[in-house]
N, C-alpha and C positions, 0 to 999 in steps of 0.2 A: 689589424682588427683583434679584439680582446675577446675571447670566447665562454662567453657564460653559461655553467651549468646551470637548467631550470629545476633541476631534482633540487628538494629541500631550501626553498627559497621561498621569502613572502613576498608576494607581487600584489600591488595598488593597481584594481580596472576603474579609469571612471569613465561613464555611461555604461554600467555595467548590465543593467537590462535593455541596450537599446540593440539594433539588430547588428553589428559586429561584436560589440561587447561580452554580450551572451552567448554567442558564438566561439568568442577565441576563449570565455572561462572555460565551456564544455569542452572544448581543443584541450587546453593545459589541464585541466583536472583526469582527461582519459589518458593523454598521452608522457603523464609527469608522476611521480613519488612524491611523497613528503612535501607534498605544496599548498601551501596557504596563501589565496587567495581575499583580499578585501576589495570587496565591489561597493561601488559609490555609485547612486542614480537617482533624480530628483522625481522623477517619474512622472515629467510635467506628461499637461495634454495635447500639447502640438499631436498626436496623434494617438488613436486608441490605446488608451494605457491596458485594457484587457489583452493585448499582444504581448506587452513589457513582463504584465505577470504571466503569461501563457512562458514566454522565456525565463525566468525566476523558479520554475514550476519545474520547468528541464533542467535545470541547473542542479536544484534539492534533490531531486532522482539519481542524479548522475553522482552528487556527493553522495549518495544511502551506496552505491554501486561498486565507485572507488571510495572507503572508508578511510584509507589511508591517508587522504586530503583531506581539509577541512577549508570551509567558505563561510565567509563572513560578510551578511549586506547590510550596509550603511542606509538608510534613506536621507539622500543630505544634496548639497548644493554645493559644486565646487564653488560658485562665487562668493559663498561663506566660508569666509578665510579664518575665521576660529575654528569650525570643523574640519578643515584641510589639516589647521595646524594640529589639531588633537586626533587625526588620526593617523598622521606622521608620528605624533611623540605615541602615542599607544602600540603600533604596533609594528613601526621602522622597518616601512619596505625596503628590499632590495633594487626591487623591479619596478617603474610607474609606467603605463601605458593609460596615456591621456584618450580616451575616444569621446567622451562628454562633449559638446557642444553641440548650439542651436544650429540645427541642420536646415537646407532648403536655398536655393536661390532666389526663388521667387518668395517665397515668406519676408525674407531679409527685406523688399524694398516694401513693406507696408508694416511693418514688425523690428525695427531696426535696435531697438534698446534690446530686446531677448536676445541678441548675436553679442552687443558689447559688454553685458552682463557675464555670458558665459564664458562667450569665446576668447574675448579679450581679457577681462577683470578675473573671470575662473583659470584660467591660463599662465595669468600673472602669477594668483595663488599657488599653483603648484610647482613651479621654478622656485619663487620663495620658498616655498617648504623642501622644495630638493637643495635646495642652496644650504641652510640651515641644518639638513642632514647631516651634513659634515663636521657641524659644532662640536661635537660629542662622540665621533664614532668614525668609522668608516665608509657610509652617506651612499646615497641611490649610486648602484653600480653604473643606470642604464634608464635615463628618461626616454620612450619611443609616444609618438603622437603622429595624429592625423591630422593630416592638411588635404587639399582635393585636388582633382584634376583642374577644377575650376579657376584655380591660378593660374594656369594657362590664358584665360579670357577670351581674344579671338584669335587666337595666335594662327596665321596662316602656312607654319612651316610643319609638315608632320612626316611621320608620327612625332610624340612631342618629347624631348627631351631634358633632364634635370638641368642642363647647362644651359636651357634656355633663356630668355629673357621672362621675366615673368612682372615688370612694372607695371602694365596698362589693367588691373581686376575690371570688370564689366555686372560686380556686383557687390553689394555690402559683405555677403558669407564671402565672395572669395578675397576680398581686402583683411577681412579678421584671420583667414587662413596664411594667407601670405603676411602676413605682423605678428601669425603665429612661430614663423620659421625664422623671421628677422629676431624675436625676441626668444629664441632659442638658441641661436647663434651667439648672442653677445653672452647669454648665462653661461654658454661654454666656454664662449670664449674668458670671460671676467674670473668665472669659479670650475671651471675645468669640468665641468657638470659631461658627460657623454651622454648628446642628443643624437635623437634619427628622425627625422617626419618622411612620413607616406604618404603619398598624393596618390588615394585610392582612385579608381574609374567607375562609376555607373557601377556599382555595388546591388547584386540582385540575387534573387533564393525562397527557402523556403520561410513564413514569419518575419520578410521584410517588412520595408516601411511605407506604409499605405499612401504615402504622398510619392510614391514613387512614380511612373509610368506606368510600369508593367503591371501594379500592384492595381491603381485606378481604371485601368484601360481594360484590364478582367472586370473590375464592379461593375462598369458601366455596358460594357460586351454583356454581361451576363442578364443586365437589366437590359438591355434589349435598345442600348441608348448609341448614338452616336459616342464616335470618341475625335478628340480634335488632335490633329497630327501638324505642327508648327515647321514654320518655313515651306508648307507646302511640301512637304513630303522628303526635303532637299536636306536631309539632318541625319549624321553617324555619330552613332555613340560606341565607345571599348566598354562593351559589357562584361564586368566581369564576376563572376560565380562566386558566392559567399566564400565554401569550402578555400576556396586559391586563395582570398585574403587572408581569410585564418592564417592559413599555411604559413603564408609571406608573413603575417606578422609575428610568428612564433618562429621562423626562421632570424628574423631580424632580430626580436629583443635577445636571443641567445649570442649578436654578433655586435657587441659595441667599438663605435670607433674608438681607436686607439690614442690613451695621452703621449701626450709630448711637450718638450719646451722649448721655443724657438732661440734663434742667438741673441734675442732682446731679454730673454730670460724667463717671457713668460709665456704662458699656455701656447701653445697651437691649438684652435680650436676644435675635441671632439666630436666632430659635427658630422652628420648624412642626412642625406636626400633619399628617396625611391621614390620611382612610381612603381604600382603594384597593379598591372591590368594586363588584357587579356592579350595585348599587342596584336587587335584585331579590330577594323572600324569596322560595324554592322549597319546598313541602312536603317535608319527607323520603321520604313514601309514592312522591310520584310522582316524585322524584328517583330515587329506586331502579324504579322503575317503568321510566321510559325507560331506564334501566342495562341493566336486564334484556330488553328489547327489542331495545338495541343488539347484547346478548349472542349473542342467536339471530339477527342478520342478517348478525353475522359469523361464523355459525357455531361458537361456544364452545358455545351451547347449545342443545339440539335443538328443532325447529321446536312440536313439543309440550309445552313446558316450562310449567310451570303458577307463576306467582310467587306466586299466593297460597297454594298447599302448602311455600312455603319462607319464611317470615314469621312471624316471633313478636313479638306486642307486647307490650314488658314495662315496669314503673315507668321515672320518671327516675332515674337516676346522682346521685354526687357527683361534681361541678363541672361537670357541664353547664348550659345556659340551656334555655330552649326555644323562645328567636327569635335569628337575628343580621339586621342588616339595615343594610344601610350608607347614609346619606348623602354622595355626593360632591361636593355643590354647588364644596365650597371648591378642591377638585382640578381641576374642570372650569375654575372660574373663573382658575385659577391657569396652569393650562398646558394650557387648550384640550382635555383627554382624559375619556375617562370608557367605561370596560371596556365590550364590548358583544356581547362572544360570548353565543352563546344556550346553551343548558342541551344539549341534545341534540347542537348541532353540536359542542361539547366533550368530554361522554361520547364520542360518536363515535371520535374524534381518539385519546381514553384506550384506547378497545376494541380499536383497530386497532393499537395499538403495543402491547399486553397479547398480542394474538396471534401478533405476529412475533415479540415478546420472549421468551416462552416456546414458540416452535415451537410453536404447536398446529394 
């Protein structure tokens, strides 16, 4: 492994306002020197774009804070591949940390062209512009991107590990995710490019994503609404806590795999995998369970609140699993970390910034 300093380095975020993005800027701008940061974010409305600037917002604060960084936001599209390429020749990152794409399982099977736009065709675009880095210079030290649990599909062996099989996706997002790791592999391999993708788990916090679970299952608790719980209650998810991805992913981009050249003479491919989760299955029941506890201790909802009158358990979906479950062996082994917020002190954390966010 090839050990990269993050002090004095410009690093390319794209989805830079979405809820990891905005997260791992404030991560590197607190815990980095002399770092220049260019965030890319189209600021579509697949979800309330008042979230995206509410993170934009923490960002500007945090650069007034640490002076010594400087951040720079693009409003742009990675799948406009003149914009990619003119902000590669403008200001020649070292660092690209892909997180941009159309997010959602369920969006993907009625919304399917927003996934191959981004996911696919913006994706392209940035391997070509790391490729091309090289023309002229010394070229991206270190492409890191995300991919999802959801490449797993329904895989019935767990917890789930990077050596597994991952051919059968059970949805359009996780086929773009899984083509996104296939077409990272051959740029390493063709132009020695050093990739890592992270197959996050059930990524959750404070100023998540409103299409999430936890995120709707508060609107609707709070509205006083039923919430529908799939497969009949029979579903575990690796929940894992904003902060622990940050972590893992500024562990990693500092840790690129190492070149080489085989006896054919050419590349070994710089390549990694991770999962990044809590290496913890949570039932869904009592995930929402403590949700709804948390709910009433922060007062959103009242001290008589009954959760088994607002619960319906209905079939499974199309493209859902009914386990995620991470192994991090190789993460742990790799750079020492391994997520370790608990379930409750997480919701917490989510409840109590749900309340100030919306004045209640």
């Amino acid at each position: 492994m090839q050990h990269i300093e993050l002090n004095n380095k410009t690093i390319l975020i794209t989805g830079a306002a979405g809820f990891i993005g905005a997260n791992l800027v404030l991560k590197l701008l607190e815990a980095s020197d002399n770092i220049n940061i260019i965030g890319i974010d189209n600021l579509n409305n697949y979800y309330d774009v008042n979230l995206k600037n509410f993170r934009l917002n923490l960002i500007e604060k945090e650069v007034e804070i640490h002076n010594q960084n400087t951040w720079k936001f693009i409003h742009g599209d990675i799948a406009d591949k003149a914009l990619v390429n003119e902000t590669f020749r403008q200001y020649n990152p070292s660092l690209v940390v892909n997180l941009a794409a159309q997010a959602g399982v369920r969006y993907s099977i009625t919304n399917p062209d927003d996934y191959i736009s981004s996911n696919i065709i913006g994706f392209y675009n940035l391997l070509e512009a790391c490729r091309h880095s090289y023309d002229n210079g010394t070229g991206v030290e270190h492409f890191v991107y995300a991919s999802s649990s959801s490449v797993y599909g329904g895989n019935k062996k767990v917890p789930f590990s990077v050596t597994d099989s991952v051919d059968n996706p059970v949805s359009l997002y996780a086929a773009t995710k899984k083509s996104n790791e296939l077409m990272a592999h051959s740029y390493s391999k063709l132009y020695n490019i050093p990739s890592t993708g992270l197959r996050f788990f059930t990524v959750y916090g404070p100023a998540g994503r409103p299409d999430m679970a936890y995120f709707g299952f508060t609107d609707k608790l709070r509205a006083d609404e039923k919430i529908r719980i799939f497969n009949y209650g029979d579903c575990q998810r690796d929940f894992t806590y904003i902060d622990d991805i940050v972590e893992g992913v500024r562990r990693v981009l500092s840790g690129a795999p190492e070149r080489a050249v085989g006896e054919d003479g050419l590349p070994i491919p710089p390549y990694a995998i991770y999962n990044i989760g809590n290496s913890k299955s949570e039932n869904l029941l009592d995930f929402v369970s403590i949700l709804s506890e948390e709910l009433v201790k922060a007062g959103i909802l009242p001290d008589n609140f009954d959760f088994d009158l607002h619960k319906e358990l209905v079939p499974m979906q199309p493209g859902d699993v009914p386990v995620t479950y991470a192994d991090t062996s190789d993460l742990e082994r790799d750079f020492g970390f391994r997520p370790s917020t608990d379930l409750r002190t997480g919701l917490r954390r989510f409840v109590e910034w749900y309340k100030d966010f919306y004045s209640i």
